[in-house]
C-alpha positions as CSV (number, residue, x, y, z in Angstrom):
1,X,71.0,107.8,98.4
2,X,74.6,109.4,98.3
3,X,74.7,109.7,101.9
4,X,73.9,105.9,102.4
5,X,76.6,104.5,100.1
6,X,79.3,106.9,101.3
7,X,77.8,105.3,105.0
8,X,78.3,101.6,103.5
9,X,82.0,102.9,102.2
10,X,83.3,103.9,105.2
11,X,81.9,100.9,106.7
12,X,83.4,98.4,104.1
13,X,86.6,100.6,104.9
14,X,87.0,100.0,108.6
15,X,85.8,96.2,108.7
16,X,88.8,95.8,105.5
17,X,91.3,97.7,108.0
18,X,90.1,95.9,111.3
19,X,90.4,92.6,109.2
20,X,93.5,93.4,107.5
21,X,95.1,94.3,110.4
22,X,94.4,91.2,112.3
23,X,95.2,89.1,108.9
24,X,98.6,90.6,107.8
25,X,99.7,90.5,111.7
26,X,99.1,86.7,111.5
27,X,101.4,86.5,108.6
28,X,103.8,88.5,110.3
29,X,103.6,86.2,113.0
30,X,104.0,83.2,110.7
31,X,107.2,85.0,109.2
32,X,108.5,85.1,112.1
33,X,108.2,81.7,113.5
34,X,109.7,80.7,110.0
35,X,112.6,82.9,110.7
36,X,112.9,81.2,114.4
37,X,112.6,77.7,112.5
38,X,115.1,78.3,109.5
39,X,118.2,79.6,112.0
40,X,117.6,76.3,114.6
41,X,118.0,74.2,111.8
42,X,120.9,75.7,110.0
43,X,122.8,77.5,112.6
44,X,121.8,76.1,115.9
45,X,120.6,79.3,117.4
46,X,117.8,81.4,118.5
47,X,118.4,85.4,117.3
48,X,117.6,87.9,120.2
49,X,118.8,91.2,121.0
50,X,121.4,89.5,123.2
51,X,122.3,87.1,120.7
52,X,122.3,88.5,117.6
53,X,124.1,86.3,115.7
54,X,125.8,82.3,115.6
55,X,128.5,82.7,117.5
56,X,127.7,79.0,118.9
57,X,128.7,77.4,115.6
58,X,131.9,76.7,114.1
59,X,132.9,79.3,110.5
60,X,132.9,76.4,108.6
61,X,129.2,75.7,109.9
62,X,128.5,79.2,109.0
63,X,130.2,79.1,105.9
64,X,128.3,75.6,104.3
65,X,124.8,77.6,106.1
66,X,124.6,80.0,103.8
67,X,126.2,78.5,101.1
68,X,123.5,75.7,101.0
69,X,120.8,78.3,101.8
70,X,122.0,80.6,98.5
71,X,122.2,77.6,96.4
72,X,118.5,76.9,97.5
73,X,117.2,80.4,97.0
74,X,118.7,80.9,93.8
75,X,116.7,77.9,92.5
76,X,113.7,78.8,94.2
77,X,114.0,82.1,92.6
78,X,115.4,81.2,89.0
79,X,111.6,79.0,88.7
80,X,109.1,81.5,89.8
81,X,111.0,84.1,88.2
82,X,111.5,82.6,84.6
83,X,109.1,79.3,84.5
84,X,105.8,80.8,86.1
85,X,104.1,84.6,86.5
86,X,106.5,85.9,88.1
87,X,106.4,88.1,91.4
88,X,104.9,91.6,91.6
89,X,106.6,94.7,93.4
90,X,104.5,96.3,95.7
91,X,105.1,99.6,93.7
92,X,103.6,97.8,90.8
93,X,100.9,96.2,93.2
94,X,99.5,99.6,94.0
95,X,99.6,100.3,89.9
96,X,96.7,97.7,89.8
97,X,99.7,95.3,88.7
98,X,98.1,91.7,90.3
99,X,100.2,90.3,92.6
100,X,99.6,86.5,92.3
101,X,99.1,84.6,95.4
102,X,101.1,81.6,95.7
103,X,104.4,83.2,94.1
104,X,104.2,85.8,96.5
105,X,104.0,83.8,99.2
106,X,107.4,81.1,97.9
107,X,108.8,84.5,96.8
108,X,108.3,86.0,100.3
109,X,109.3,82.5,102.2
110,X,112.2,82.2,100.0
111,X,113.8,85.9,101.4
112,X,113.3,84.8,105.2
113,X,114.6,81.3,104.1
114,X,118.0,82.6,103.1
115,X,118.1,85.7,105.4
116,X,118.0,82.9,107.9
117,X,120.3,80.4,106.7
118,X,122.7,83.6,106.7
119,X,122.4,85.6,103.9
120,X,123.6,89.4,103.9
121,X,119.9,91.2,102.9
122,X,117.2,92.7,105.2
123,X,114.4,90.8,105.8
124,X,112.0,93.7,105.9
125,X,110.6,93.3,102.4
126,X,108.9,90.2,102.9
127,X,106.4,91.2,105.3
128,X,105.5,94.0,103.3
129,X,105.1,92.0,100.4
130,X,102.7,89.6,102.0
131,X,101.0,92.2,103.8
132,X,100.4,94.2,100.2
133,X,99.2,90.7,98.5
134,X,96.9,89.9,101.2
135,X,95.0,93.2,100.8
136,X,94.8,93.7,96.9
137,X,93.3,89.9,96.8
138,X,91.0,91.4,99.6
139,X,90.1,94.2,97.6
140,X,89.1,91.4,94.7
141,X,87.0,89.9,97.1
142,X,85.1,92.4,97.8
143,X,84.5,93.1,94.3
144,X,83.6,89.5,93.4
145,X,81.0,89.1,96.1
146,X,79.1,92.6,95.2
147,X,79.9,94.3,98.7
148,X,80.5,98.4,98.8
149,X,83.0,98.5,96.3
150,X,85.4,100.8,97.6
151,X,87.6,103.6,95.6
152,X,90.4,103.3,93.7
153,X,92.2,105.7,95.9
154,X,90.9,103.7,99.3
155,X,91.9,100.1,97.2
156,X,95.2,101.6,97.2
157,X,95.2,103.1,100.4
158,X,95.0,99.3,102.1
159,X,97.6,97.8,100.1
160,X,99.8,100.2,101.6
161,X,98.6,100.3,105.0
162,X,98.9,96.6,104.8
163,X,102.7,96.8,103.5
164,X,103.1,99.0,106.6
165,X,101.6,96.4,109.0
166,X,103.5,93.8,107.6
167,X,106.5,95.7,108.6
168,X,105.1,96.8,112.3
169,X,104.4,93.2,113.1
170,X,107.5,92.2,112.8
171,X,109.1,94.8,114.4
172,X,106.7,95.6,116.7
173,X,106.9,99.1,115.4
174,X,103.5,101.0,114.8
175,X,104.1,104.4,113.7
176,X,107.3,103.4,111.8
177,X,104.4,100.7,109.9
178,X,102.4,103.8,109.3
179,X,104.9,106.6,108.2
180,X,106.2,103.9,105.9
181,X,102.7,104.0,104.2
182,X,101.9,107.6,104.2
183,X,105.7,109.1,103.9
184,X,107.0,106.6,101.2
185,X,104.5,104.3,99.6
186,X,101.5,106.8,99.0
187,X,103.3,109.9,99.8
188,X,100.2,111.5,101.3
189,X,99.1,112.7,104.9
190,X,95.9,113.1,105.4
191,X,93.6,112.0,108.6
192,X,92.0,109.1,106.3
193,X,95.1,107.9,105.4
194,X,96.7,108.3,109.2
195,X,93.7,106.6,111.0
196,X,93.5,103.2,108.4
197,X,97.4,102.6,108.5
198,X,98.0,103.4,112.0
199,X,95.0,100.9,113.2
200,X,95.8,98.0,110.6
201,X,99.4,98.6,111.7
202,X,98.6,98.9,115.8
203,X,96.9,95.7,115.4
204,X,99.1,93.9,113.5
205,X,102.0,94.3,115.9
206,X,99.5,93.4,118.6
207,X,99.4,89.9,116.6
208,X,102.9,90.1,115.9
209,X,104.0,90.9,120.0
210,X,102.2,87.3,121.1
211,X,105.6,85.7,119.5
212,X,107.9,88.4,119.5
213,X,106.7,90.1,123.0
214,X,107.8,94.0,123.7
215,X,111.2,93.9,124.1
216,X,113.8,96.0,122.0
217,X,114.8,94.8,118.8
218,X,118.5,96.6,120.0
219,X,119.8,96.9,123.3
220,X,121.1,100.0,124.0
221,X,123.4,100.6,127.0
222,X,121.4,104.3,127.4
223,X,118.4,106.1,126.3
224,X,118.7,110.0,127.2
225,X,120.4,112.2,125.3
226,X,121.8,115.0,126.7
227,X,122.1,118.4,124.4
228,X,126.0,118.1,124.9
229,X,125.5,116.0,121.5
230,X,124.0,118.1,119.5
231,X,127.5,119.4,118.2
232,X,128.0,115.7,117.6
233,X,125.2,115.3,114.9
234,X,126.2,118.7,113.2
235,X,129.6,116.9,112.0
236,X,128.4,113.1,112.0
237,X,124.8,114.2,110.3
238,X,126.1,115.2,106.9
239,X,128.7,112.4,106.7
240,X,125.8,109.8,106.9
241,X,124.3,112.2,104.5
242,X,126.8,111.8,101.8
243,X,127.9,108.1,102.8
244,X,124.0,106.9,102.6
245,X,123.3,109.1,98.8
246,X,126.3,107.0,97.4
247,X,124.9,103.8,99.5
248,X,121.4,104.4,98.3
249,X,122.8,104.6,94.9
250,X,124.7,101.5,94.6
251,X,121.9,99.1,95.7
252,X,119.4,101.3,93.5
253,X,121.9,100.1,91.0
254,X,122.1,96.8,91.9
255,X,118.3,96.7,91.7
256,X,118.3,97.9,87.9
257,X,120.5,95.2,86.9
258,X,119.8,92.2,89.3
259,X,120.5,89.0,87.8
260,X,117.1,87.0,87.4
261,X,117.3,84.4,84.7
262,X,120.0,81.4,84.5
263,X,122.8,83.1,85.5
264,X,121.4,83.5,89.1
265,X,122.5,79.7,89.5
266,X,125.8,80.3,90.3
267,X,126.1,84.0,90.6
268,X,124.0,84.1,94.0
269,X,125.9,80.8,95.8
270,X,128.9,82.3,94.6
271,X,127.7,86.1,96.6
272,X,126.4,83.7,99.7
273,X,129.9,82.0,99.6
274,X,132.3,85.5,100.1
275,X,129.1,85.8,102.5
276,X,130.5,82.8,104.1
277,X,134.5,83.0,104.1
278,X,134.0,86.5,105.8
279,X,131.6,85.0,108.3
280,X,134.7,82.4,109.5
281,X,135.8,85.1,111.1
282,X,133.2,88.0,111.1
283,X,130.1,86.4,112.3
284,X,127.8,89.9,112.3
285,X,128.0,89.8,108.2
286,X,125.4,87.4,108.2
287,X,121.7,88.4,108.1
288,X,119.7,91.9,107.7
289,X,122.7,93.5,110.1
290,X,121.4,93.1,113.5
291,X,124.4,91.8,114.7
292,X,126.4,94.3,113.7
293,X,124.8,97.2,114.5
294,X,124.4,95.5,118.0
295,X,128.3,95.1,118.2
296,X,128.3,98.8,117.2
297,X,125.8,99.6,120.1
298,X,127.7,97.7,122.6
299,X,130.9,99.5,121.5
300,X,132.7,101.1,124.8
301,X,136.2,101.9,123.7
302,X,138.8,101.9,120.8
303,X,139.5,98.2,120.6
304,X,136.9,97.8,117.6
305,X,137.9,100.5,115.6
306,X,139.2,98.2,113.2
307,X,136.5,95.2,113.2
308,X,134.1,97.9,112.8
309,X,135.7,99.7,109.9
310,X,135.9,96.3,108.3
311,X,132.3,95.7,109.2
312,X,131.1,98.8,107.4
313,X,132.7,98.2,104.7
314,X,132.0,94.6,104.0
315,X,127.8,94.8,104.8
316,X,127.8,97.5,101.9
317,X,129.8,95.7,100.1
318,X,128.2,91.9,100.3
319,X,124.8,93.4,100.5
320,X,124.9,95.6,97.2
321,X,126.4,92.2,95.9
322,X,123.7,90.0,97.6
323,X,121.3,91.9,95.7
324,X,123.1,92.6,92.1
325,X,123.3,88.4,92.0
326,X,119.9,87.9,92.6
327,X,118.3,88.1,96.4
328,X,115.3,89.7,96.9
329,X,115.0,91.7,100.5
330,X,115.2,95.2,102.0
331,X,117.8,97.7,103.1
332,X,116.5,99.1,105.9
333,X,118.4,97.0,108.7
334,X,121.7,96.9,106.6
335,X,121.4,100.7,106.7
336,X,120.8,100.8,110.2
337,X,124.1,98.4,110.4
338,X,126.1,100.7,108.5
339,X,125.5,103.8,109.9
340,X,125.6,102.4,114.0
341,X,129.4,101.6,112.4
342,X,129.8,105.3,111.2
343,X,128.7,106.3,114.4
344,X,130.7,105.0,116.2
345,X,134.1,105.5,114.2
346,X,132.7,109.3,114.2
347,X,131.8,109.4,118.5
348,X,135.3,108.0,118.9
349,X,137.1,111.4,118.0
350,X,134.4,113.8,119.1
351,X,134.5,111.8,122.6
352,X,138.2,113.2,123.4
353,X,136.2,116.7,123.3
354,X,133.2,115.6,125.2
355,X,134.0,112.6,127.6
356,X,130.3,112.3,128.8
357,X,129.1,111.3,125.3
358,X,127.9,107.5,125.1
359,X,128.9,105.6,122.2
360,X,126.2,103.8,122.4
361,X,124.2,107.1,121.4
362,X,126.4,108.3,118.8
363,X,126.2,105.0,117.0
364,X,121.7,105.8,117.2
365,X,122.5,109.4,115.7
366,X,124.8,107.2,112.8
367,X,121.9,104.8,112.2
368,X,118.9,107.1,111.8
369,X,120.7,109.3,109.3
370,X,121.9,106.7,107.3
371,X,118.7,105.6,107.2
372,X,116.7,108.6,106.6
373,X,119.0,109.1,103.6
374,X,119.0,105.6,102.2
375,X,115.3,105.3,102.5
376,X,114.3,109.4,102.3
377,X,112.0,109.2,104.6
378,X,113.1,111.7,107.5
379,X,109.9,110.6,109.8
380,X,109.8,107.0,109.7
381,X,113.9,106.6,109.9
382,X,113.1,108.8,113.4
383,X,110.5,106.7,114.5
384,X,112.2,103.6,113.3
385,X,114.9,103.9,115.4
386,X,113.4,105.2,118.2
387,X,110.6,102.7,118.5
388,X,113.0,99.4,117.9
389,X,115.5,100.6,120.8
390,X,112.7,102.1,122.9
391,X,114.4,105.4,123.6
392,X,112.9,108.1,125.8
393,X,111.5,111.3,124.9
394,X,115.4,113.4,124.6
395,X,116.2,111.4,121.9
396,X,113.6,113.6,119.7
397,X,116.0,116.4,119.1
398,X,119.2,115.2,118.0
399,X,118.0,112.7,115.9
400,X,115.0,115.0,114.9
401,X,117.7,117.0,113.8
402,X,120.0,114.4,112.5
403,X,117.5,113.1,109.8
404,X,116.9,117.1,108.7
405,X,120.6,117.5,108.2
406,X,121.5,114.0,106.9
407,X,118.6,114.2,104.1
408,X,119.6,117.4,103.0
409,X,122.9,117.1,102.7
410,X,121.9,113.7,100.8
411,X,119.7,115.8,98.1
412,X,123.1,117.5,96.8
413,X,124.7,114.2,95.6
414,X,121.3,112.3,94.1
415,X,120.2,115.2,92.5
416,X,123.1,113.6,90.2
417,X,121.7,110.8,89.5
């Protein structure tokens, strides 16, 4: 009798995940088309890897965009945060926290919505939001209509696959959907674990790749590193390491104190209006920080130094702001921004040593250990940024060895916190 219903488990279990997987893609899908739809409407332009950002529109265009949008989000947000239930991490979701349906999904619309009217916050977030929702109400279903009731532990174990999927359908990223589940949401690695969150997360890019296609989500000029850069990471490594602990610890405390009753009225416009005034002039502050870490990957000489610099600076900056005043949304991508900056300033010296170095590839070594240290997760930062800018096998070891060092290094300055 044991034997049977651990048989109808595992069956319950892989039907959920094959379900799930085509399910949370589709919403990935439908995020994305939202995406598409907000920035033709507000800033006249289609985001690619080749256009990352409006460049097509006047400042003043950009600046009333995201204004308007930040206005709009802060209402949306002040009422399903203060006059209904309001919306349930995904932290608290796996809890057994319910996350209610249709707040989620005006809470999750409402971060695309202003991410694409402009607004300085990774995008990320939503579809790991949606994708976490979709399976705890699935996990309710299954309950109410008397079918193999499945474990706490595998009830848990979906939710997070499904935040993972969420995440690999829009980026078309697979194993980075799975390592987000295993190396930061449930924090285990097992083959269980491994098979449901790499299938729900294989077919949910699948879904997500009939709008999206294959291509990069960054263009890089090059994709084989030669070991002549390995001296690179031992010196740009640890900087990321102790630039991404202080980052990680500003929007962690922006987080703690995020603004989410009245006062979000005017103090979120007010963040998406310096958003604004900088984009007159600096289009790539706007959105989750594609654009700049693009202008950072397309970066072939010392005439950027400066913008870059500036760049850096500001996306910290506006994003730790962005999120203190209200906005919901990741920091993945504006980590990823940050640290293809750092690169890049770094490669600029370390090139007058070793002339054969690409930018381009010291701005990737920048990015993934920025990342790995904002997010601590060395294996999915690795993956990340080698699955979005389809790099070739070479690029394994340095930035194998760039998470390692940048993570550690990171540890000596949050162990303070």
């Amino acid at each position: 009798m044991k034997k049977i219903l651990l048989t109808k488990e595992k069956l319950t279990l892989i039907i959920s995940t094959l379900f799930l997987g085509v399910t949370v893609g589709l919403s990935s899908l439908l995020l994305s088309l939202f995406l598409d739809l907000i920035e033709r409407l507000f800033l006249n332009f289609k985001e690619s890897a080749a256009v990352p950002a409006a460049l097509g529109v006047s400042g003043i265009h950009r600046l009333l965009s995201v204004v308007v949008g930040g206005m709009i989000a802060a209402i949306i947000w002040w009422i399903i945060r203060t006059k209904v239930r309001p919306p349930v991490t995904i932290a608290n979701g796996l809890k057994g926290k319910e996350m209610p349906f249709y707040q989620t999904i005006i809470h999750v619309a409402t971060q695309i919505f202003y991410v694409g009217t402009g607004g300085s916050i990774g995008r990320e977030l939503a579809p790991r939001e949606i994708g976490a929702m979709i399976a705890q109400h699935w996990n309710r279903l299954l309950k109410r209509w008397h079918l193999a009731e499945l474990s706490t532990a595998d009830q848990r174990l979906l939710i997070a696959a499904a935040a993972g999927a969420g995440f690999a359908g829009i980026y078309i990223a697979p194993i980075t959907g799975m390592l987000f589940c295993v190396e930061i949401l449930l924090k285990k690695i097992d083959l269980r674990t491994i098979s449901v969150s790499l299938t729900m997360s294989v077919i949910a890019m699948l879904m997500g790749s009939l709008v999206k296609g294959f291509g990069p989500y960054y263009q890089v000029p090059t994709t084989n590193f030669p070991l002549l850069i390995l001296p690179f990471v031992l010196v740009a490594a640890p900087l990321c390491g102790i630039i991404g602990a202080y980052f990680r610890k500003s929007f962690k405390w922006a987080e703690a104190r995020q603004t989410k009753d009245r006062q979000i009225l005017w103090q979120l416009p007010l963040a998406a209006a310096l958003t604004g005034a900088i984009s007159i002039f600096f289009p790539q502050i706007m959105g989750n920080g594609r654009a700049l870490a693009q202008l950072a990957f397309d970066t072939t000489g010392t005439k950027l130094v400066a913008v870059l610099l500036f760049g850096a600076l500001a996306k910290a900056i506006v994003t730790v702001i962005t999120i203190r005043t209200g906005a919901a949304g990741g920091t993945l991508t504006p980590s990823i921004s940050l640290g293809a900056a750092i690169g890049v300033l770094s490669g600029l010296l370390f090139i007058n040593i070793v002339p054969q170095l690409s930018l381009a590839q010291c701005a990737l070594i920048g990015a993934c250990s920025l990342l790995a240290t904002t997010q601590q997760a060395p294996l999915m930062a690795l993956f990340m940024i080698i699955e979005i800018s389809h790099l070739s096998y070479s690029a394994f070891l340095p930035l194998g060895l760039s998470v390692i060092l940048a993570v550690m290094v990171s540890q000596l300055f949050l162990k303070k916190q």
